[in-house]
N, C-alpha and C positions, 0 to 999 in steps of 0.2 A: 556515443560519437562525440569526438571533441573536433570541433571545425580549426582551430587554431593551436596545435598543443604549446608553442612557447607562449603566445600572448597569453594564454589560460594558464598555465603555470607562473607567470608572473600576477594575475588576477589573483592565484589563489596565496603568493606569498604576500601581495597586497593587504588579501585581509585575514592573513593569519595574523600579520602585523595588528591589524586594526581591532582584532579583539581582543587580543593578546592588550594592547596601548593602551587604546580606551572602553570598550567593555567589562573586562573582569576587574579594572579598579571601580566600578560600579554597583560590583553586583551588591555588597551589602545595602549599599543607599533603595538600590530595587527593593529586594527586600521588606527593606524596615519600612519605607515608605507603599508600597501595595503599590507600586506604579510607574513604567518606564519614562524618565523626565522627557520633558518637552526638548529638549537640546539633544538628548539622547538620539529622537525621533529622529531628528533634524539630520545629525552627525549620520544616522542609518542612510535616511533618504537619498545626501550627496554621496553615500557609497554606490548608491543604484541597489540595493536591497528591498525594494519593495516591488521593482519590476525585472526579477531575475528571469523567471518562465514567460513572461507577455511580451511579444512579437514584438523583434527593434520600431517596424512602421508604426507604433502606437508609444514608442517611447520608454520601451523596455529595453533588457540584455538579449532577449530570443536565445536565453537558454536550450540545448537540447537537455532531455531528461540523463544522461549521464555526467553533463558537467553543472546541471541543477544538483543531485546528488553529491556531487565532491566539493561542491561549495556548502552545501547544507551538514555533509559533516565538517567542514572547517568552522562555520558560525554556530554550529550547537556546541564547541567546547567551550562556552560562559553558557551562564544563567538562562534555562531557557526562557526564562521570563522577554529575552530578546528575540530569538528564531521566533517565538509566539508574536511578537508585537509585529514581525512584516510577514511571519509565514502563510496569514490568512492571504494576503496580497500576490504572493508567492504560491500560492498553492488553490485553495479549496475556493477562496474568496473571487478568482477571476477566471479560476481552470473553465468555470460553464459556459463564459461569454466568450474565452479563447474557443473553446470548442465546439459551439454548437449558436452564438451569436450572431445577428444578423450585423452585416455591414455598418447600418444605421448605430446600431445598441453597442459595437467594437469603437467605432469612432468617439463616441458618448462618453463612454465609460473607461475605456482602459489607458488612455493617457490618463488619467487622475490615476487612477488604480495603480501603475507604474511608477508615477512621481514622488507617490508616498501623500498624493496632496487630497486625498480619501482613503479609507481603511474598509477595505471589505470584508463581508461575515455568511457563509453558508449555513445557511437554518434549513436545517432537515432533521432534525431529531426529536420528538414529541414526547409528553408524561407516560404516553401508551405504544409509542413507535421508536423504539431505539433499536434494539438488533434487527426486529423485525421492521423497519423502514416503510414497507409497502402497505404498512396497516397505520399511516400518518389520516388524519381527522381533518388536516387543516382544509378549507374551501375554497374554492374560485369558481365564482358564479358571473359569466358575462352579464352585462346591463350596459348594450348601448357601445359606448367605447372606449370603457372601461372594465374591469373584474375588480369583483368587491371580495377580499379575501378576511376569511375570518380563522383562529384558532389561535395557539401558542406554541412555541418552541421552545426548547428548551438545551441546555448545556451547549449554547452559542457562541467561543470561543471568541474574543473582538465585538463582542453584541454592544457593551455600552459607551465604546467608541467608533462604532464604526458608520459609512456616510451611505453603504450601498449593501443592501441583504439579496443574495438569491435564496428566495424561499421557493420552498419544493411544496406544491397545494394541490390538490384533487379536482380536476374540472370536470370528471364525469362521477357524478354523485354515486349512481348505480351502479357501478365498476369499480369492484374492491382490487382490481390487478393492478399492475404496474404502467401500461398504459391508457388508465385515467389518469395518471399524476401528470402534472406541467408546473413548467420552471419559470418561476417571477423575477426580474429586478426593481425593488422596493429600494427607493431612495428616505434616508432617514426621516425627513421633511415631510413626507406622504400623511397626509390626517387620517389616523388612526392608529399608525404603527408605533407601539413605543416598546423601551427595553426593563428589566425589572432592576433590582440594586445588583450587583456582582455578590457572585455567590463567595463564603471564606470557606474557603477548599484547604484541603491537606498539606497543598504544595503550590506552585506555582505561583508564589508573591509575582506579584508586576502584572499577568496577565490575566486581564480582565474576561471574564465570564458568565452572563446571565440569558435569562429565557427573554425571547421578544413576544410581544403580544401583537395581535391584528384585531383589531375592534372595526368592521366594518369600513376596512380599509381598500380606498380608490384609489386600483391600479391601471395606467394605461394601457388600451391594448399592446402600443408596440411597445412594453416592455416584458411583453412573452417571451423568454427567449426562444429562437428561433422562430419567431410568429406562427407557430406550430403548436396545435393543443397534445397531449401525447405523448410528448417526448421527454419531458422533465425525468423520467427516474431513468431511461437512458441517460441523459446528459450528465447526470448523478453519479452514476455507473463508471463513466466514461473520467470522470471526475477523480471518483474514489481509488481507481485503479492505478492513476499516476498518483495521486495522493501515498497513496498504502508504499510505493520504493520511495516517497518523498520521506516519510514519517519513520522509514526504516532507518535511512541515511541520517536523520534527527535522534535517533536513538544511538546510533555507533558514536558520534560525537562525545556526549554526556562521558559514554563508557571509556573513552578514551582520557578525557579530562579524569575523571575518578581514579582511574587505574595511573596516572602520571604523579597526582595528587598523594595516592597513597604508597607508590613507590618511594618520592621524598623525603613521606613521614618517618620510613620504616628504613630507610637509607641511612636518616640522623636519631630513631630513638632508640635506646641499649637497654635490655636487659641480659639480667645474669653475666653482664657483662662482655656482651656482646650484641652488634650494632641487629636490629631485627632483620633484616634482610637476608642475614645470615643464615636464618631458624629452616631449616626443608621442607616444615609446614606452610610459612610464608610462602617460599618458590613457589610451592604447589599451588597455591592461590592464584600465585601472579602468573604460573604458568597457564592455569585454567582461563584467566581472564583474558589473558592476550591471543591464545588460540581460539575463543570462541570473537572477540571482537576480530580478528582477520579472517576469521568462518563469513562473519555475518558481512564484513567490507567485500569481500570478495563473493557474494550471492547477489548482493546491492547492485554494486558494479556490471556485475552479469546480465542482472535484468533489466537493467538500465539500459544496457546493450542492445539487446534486443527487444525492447520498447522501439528504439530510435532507429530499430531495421525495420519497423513495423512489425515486427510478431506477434501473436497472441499472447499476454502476458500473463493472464486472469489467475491462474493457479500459482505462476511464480510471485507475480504482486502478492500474491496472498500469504505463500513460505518464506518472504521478507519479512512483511511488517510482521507476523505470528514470530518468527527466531529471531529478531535483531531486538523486538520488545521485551520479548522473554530473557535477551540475553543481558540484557542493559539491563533489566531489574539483579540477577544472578550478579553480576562484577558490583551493580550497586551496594547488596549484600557481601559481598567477599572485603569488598574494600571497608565497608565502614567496622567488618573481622578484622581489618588489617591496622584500623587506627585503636581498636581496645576502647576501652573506654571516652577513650577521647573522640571515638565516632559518632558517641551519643550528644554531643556538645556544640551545641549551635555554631560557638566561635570556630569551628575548626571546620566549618562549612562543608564538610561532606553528610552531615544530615540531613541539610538543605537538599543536595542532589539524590539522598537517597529517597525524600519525599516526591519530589518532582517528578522523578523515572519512576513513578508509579501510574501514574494515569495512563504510561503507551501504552500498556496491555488490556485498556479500557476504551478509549477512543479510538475513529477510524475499523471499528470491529474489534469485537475482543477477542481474547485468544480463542476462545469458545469456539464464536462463531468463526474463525478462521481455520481453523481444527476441521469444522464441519463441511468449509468450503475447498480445502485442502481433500479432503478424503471424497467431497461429490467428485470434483473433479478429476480425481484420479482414477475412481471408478469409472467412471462414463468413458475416459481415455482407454481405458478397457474392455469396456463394450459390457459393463456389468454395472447394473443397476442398483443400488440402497432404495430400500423399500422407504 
């Protein structure tokens, strides 16, 4: 649902401009440097990029989830080392307190979270708890009027910048399900919580990622979300599901930018005497690339849709982010076919992106486990069981 279609269609030529201007002449510096500059932030912040999804009353855009979506593929064609630096903000980092926050903890928290004037970080993923989430270690032991939480997280996306963690911990020891878990907000300051050094990953120069640790760390009651014990991997859920068409719509970007990128290359380089574009192999490429990135725009879009009708979206969330990651690896591939040798070469910056479009198929669920929730789901739709 788009509340306003002209004002939104000039929003979105706004910041097609603005990446286009000032982000992609950047991205090397990101890069080389491991770090989105301080001015960069800044330049972000006054675009209103860090509170696209959080309710205008707290100082956001009050994004619906479709034109969250068509923004987030206009800001994933630069580096994602960018969409990463507000999309915690944007996404995972404030979805639990939009959604399941109390009054007091929305007021607190999400005007900063908006401004861009804190950096939020979703820790739910553990050394032992990644696909399998419900089997996380970490603790929350009431004492008084406080929960003293203890374990580690791990592959925290903004962990060693960020000013606000919703950590996901286990408040009924004895309850290995899903509702013993409840949702924390840890503010960085909290004695005991610290982050480790950022991990150097494969891809993703600029955006910072490490484990946080809880060493016997005093949280106040009210920053339970929802002052509710219980509810945390609900809230997670409820999280993950607008996450999963967010992270879809961050992959069709990339594949867009690649496929424009290496249309240019093959536009101006000749062989045999003729310009490569020409080659019917080429076409094939570029024809496979641009059918499958309008396959995956137009499944996105769809579910977006109907998210924002309220429908159930659990199975579609899921045949987004599984096709639009897989397909944005696939174009990643074909393109850097399409530069020859010259794809292998840093300077020619689509190595960089083919590194990068590697992690979608790993975060947010992997294709795996999407695979697996795609086929529960359609079974049961069926009235037929997988043992």
């Amino acid at each position: 649902m788009i509340h306003n279609p002209d004002e939104f269609s000039t929003f979105l030529t706004s910041l097609r401009q603005f990446v286009r201007e000032t982000l992609i002449p950047h991205e090397q510096e990101v890069a080389d440097n491991d770090e989105v500059s301080a001015e960069l932030v800044d330049a972000m912040a006054a675009q209103g990029m860090f509170g696209y999804s959080i309710p205008q009353e707290y100082g956001g855009i009050g994004m619906t989830t479709e034109e969250l979506i068509l923004a987030a593929i206009e800001l994933s064609q630069c580096s994602v080392a960018f969409r990463a630096r507000v999309g915690t903000n944007t996404g995972i980092g404030s979805e639990a307190l939009v959604a399941d926050g109390t009054a007091d903890q929305k007021a607190r928290y999400l005007p900063k979270l908006a401004s861009g004037e804190i950096t939020g970080a979703f820790a739910l993923t553990e050394p032992d708890a990644g696909s399998d989430a419900i089997a996380l270690k970490t603790s929350a032991v009431r004492d008084g009027e406080h929960y003293i939480l203890n374990g580690t997280k791990c592959f925290i996306t903004n962990a060693p910048v960020a000013g606000l963690f919703t950590v996901l911990a286990r408040t009924a020891p004895n309850n290995p399900k899903a509702d013993g878990i409840s949702a924390f907000l840890v503010e960085r300051e909290t004695p005991g919580l610290t982050t480790g050094r950022p991990y150097q990953k494969m891809g993703q120069a600029g955006s910072p990622v490490s484990e946080v640790y809880l060493d016997d760390c005093r949280v106040p009651v009210s920053n339970l979300i929802g002052g509710r014990e219980g509810i945390g991997f609900k809230t997670a859920m409820k999280v993950l599901n607008k996450q999963r068409i967010h992270l879809a719509a961050l992959c069709i970007g990339p594949a867009i930018r690649m496929l424009d990128d290496a249309i240019r290359f093959v536009s101006e380089r000749q062989q045999f005497g003729e310009k490569l574009m020409n080659f019917q192999l080429i076409q094939a490429m570029i024809a496979d690339c641009q059918t499958e990135i309008q396959a995956a725009k137009a499944l996105v879009i769809q579910t977006a849709k109907e998210r924002d009708a309220g429908m159930d979206v659990t199975m579609n969330a899921s045949i987004c982010k599984y096709f639009a990651s897989e397909m944005c690896g696939r174009v990643a591939d074909r393109c850097v076919q399409m530069f020859g040798g010259y794809g292998y070469i840093a300077d020619y910056g689509i190595e960089r992106f083919y590194r990068d479009v590697r992690l979608f198929r790993l975060y947010e669920g992997t294709s795996q486990i999407h695979q697996l929730n795609i086929a529960k789901q359609t079974l049961k739709a069926s009235s037929i069981q997988a043992n």
